[in-house]
N, C-alpha and C positions, 0 to 999 in steps of 0.2 A: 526169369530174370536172374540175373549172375549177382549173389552178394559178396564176391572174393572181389577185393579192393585193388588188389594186386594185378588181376586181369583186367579192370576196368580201367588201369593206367595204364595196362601194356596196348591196348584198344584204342587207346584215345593218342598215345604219340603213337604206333603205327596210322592213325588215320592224319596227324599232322607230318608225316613222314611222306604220307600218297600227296598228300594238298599241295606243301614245298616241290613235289617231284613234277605235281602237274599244272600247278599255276603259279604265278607270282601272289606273294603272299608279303605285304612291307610294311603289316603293322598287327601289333599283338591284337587289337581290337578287331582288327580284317581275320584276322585265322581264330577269333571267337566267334565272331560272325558264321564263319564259315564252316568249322565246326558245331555251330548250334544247327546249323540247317543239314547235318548230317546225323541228329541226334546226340549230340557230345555236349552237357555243358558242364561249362569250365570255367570260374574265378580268374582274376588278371594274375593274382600270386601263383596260382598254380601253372596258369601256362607259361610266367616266365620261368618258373621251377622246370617246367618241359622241354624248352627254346633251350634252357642250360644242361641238362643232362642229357639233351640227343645230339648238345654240340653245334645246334643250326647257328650259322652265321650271318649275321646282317649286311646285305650287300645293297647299290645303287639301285638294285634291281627288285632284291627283297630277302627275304631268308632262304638261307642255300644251307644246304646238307651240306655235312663232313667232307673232305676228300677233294675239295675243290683245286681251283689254280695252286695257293699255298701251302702246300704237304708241310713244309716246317715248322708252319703255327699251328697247323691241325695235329702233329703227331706231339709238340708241344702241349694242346689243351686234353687229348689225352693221357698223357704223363701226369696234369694237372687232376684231371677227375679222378685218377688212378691212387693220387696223393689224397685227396678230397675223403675219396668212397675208404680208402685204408684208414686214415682218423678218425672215420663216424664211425665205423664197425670194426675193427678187426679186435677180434680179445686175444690168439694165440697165432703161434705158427710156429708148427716143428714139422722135420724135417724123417722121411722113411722108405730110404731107399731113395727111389727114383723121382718118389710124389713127396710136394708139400702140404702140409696141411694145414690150411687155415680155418681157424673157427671164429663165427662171427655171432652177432645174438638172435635170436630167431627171426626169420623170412630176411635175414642180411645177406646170403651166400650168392644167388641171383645178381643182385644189381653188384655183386665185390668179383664174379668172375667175370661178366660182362665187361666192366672195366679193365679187368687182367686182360682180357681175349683182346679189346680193345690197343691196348698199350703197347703188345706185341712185344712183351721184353724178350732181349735174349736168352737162350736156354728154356724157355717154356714152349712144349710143344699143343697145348691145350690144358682146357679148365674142366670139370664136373662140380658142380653143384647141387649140395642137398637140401634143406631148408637154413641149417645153421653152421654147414660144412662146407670148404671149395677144395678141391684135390685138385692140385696145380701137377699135371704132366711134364715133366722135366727132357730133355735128352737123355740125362747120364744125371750115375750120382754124386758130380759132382756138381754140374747147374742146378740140381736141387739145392745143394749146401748154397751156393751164390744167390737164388734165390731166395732164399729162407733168412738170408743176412739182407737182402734190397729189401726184402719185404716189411722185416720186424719193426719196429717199433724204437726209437734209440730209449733203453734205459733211463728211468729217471733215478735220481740222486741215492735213493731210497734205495732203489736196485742195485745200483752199482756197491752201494756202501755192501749190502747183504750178500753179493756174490762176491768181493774182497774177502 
């Protein structure tokens, strides 16, 4: 038995990832259901914590994975998670050569390059993650600088006053 918490959620949305791919699924109670009979149980908070962060979409049909008919609102609600996942964790990002670097607090780097990978900004050519680190691959060293400014944080008051 696996007691790392972390693989037990990456487990359980790849097995609602197969479920939405191979059957209709159009109620959070039907994909607990459906997951309990695969061995996965799972709280109604939690799986709609799941349904939000893998991005499924509620259709006439049932819940649809990302990438569907509307790329606009999908590449929209990545922008959004990408917003989301940077207010919960980022503590830093500076800027080294070609990578940036973000630090996050511990087991935060995963789910924060996920979303970068996701979000597909320009000038990022990929992410590596550590436990509490993401090295963001840039093109050039200047899409790191533009990067490291989309990414940061805006200053609050206190900051600005102190770098004045």
């Amino acid at each position: 038995m696996n007691s790392n918490p972390h693989a037990s959620v990456l487990r359980r949305r790849d097995a609602i990832v197969r479920l939405v791919r191979e059957e209709s699924v159009r109620s959070q109670e039907e994909l607990q259901r459906l997951l309990a009979s695969r061995g996965f149980s799972a709280t109604q908070p939690t799986l709609s914590r799941d349904v939000r962060e893998l991005g499924l979409v509620k259709t006439p049909k049932g819940y649809a994975l990302p990438g569907a008919p509307d790329q606009a609102s999908d590449a929209e609600r990545r922008l959004e998670r990408l917003e989301r996942v940077l207010a919960d964790s980022l503590l830093s990002v500076r800027t080294a050569g070609t990578l940036v670097v973000l630090r996050t607090p511990p087991a935060g780097a995963h789910p924060l390059a996920r979303a970068l990978d996701e979000a597909m900004l320009p000038g990022a050519a990929g992410t590596i993650a550590g436990d509490d680190t993401v090295f963001v691959a840039a093109v050039d060293a200047s899409a790191a600088r533009a990067l490291a400014t989309r990414l940061s944080p805006p200053a609050t008051a206190h900051e600005r006053r102190r770098r004045a």
